[in-house]
N, C-alpha and C positions, 0 to 999 in steps of 0.2 A: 517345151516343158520336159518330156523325156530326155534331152540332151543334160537339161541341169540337173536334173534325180540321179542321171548315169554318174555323171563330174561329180555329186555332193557325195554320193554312196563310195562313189572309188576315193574319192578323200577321206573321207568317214573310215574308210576301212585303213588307208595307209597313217592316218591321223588320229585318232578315236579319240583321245583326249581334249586335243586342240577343236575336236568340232562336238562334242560334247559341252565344251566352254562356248564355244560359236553360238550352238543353238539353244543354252541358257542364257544367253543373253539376246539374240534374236527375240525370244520370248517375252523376256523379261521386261523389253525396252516395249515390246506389242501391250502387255497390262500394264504399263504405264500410261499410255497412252491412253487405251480403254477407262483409265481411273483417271487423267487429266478430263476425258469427256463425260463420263458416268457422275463424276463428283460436283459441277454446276448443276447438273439436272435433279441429284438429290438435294441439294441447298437449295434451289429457287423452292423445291418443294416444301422443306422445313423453315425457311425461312419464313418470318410472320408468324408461325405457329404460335401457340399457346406452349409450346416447349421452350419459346426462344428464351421464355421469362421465368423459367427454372435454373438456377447455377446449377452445375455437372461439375462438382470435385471429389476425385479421388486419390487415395492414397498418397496423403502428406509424407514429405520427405525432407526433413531441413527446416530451411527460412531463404527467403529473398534476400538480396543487401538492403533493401527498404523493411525486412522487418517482416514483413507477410510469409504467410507457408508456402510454403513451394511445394504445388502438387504434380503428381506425374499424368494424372488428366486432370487440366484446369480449364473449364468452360465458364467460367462468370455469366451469368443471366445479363441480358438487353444485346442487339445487335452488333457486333465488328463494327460496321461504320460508326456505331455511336460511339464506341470505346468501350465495349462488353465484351465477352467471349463467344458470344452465339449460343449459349446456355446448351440446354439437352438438345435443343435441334440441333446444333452442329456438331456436337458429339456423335451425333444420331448419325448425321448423315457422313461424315467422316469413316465412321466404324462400318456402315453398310456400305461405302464402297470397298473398302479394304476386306469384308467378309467378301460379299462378291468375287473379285479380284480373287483374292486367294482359291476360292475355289474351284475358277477357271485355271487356273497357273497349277494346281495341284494336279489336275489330270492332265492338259499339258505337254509340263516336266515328266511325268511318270511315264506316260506314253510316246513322247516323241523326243523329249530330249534323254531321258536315261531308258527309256522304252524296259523299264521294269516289268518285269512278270511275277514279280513277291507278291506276300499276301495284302488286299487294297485296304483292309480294315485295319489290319495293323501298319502300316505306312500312312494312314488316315488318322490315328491315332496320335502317331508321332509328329506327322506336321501337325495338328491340333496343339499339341503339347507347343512347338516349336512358333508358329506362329502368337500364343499367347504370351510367351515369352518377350519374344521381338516386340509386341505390340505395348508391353509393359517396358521394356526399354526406349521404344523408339519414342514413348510419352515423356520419359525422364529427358530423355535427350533434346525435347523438342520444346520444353521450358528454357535452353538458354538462345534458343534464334528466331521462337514463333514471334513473339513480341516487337521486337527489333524491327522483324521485315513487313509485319502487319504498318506496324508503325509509320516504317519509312514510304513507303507505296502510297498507306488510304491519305497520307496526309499531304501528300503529293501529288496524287491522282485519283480523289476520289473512290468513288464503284468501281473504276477500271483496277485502279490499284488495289483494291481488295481483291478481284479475281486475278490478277497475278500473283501475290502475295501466295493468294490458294496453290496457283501452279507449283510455284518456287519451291514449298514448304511440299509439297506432294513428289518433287522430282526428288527433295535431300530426303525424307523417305525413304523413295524408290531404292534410289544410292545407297544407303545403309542397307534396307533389306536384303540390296542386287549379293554385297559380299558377305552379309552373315548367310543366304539361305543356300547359296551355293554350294560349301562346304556341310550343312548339316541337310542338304535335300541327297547328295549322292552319298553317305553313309544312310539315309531311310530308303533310298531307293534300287542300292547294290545289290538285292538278290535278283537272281534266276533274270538277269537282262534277258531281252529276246533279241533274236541276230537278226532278224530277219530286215530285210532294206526297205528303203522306201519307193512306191511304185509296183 
């Protein structure tokens, strides 16, 4: 273990950049993972609920080609499998893995991959800002392939194909977030780095 801390630190050091990218994405690919297994356990839980049978739309944007609003969170009340949206419960549970997640991924990034020493509330502040943003796009974005892949799976495979579906739609997520937050985590987190290695 000390042999790879010596090898990453003396790369680290001849490299900073290149292993700065390294281990935002080591990271990054780590809360995915955590949010592919976090996200079945919050669904079995809100599934059934008495939320399931509430729609969750928000902030119209447009029209469908059929005619219908096209919102940037659309949850339709009655179950996925039935041909619903998963109403508030899967809003519910969708948002609380990705609040989780982020909060993990925020201390981190700060600490291990840009090992910032700025100040935590204002860099708290800005990813705040930053991830409400992404999450408001990544909803726009996510009306033109949720459907599609929900579709193609449940109708195909069932339950199975609805927790794929999940995966799918959670990894192009991932993706998106992977390259917007990159670039706006090391401008919130550039001050006062600490030099110090690891080990």
């Amino acid at each position: 273990m000390q042999a790879i801390r010596l090898h990453w630190n003396n790369y680290r050091d001849k490299h900073p950049k290149l292993a700065e990218f390294l281990m935002f994405l080591i990271l990054s690919n780590g809360i995915t993972v955590f949010q592919m297994v976090l996200m079945p356990v919050l669904k079995a839980i809100f599934n059934g609920s008495s939320m399931e049978a509430y729609t969750f739309q928000l902030f119209p944007l447009g029209h469908n080609f059929d005619g219908s609003v096209y919102y940037i969170f659309n949850y339709p009340a009655g179950s996925i499998a039935s041909g619903g949206g998963g109403g508030l419960a899967y809003f519910m549970a969708v948002q609380l893995t990705l609040a989780i997640a982020q909060v993990i991924n925020f201390f981190a990034q700060r600490n291990i991959t840009f090992r910032s020493k700025g100040n935590i509330y204002k860099a708290a502040f800005w990813y705040l800002v930053a991830y409400i943003l992404i999450t408001i796009c990544a909803g726009a974005l996510q009306g033109w392939y949720k459907e599609p892949i929900y579709s193609f799976f449940i109708e195909r495979f069932g339950k199975s194909g609805e927790t794929t579906a999940d995966l799918i739609t959670m990894i192009i997520n991932a993706a998106i977030s992977f390259w917007v937050y990159f670039p706006i985590l090391k401008i919130i987190f550039k001050e006062k780095k600490n030099k110090i290695t690891i080990g």
